[in-house]
N, C-alpha and C positions, 0 to 999 in steps of 0.2 A: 280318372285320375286318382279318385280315392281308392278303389280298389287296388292299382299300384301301388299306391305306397303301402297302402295295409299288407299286401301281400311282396312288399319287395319286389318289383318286377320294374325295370326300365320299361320305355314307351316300346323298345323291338322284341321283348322278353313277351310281353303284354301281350300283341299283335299275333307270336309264335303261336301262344297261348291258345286263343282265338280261333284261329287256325284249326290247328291239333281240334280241338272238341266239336269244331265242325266239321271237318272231315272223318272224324269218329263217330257225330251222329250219322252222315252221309254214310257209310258203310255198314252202319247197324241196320238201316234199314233194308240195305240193298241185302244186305245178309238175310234179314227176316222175310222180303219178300221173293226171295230166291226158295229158301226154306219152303216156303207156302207153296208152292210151283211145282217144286220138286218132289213134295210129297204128294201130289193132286196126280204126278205124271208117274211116279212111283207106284200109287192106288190103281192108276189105269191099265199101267202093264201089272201089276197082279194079278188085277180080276178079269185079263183077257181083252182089256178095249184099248187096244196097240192102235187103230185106225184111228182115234180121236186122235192120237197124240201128234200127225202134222209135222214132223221133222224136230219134234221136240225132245226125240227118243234120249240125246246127253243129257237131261237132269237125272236121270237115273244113273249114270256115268260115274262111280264111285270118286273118280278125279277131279269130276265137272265141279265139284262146289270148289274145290282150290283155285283151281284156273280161272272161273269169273271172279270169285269173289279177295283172292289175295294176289295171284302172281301177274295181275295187270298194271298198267302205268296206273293211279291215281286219276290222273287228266281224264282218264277214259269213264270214271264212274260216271258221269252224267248218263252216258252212252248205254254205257252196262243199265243202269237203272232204267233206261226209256225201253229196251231191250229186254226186259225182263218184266216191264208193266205189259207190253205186246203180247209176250208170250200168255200172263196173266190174260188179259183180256182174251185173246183167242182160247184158251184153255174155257173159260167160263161158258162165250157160245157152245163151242163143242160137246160142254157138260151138262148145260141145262137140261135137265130131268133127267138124266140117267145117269146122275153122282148126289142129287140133290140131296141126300141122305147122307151122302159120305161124310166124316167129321174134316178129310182132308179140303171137300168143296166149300163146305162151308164155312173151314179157318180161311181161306183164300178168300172168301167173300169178304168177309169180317174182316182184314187187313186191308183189302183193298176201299173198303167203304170210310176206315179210320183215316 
């Protein structure tokens, strides 16, 4: 209540409010660890290891970060997000020991462990 009035905000203004910043944290993250994935899956087709990648070949998909990350219903980030920690996880098996060096495996690790 004190924050309302200090900030002028009715009890539905308040709530919007609320809202909005979590669903703006919810997609920063999905956005970061999309990022991480992406460049892990990016790293792999560079350097020739296309077989790790599993059907994961759209992160490298110039479009593919629009499409998950902006032009879905909202409702669906849960989804997106559990779908993207998968991909994560399968990406890390796949990589252990022979990306362990990479800087991309090991920002993936590092996001994932925070």
């Amino acid at each position: 209540m004190v924050l309302e009035k200090l900030m002028g905000l009715t009890d539905e203004e308040f709530m919007d409010s609320l809202m909005v910043a979590s669903n703006i944290r919810k997609l920063g993250r999905m956005e970061l660890l999309y990022t991480c994935v992406a460049d892990l899956v990016s790293f792999l087709h560079r350097t020739g290891m296309d077989d790790l990648l599993g059907g994961m070949e759209h992160y490298y998909d110039p479009n593919d970060h629009n499409r998950v990350i902006y032009h879905s219903k909202s409702e669906d980030a849960s989804d997106r997000i559990k779908q993207i920690l998968a991909d994560a996880d399968k990406l890390l098996v796949e990589c252990e020991g022979a990306c362990d060096e990479s800087s991309a495996y090991q920002l993936l690790v590092r996001v994932l462990k925070e």
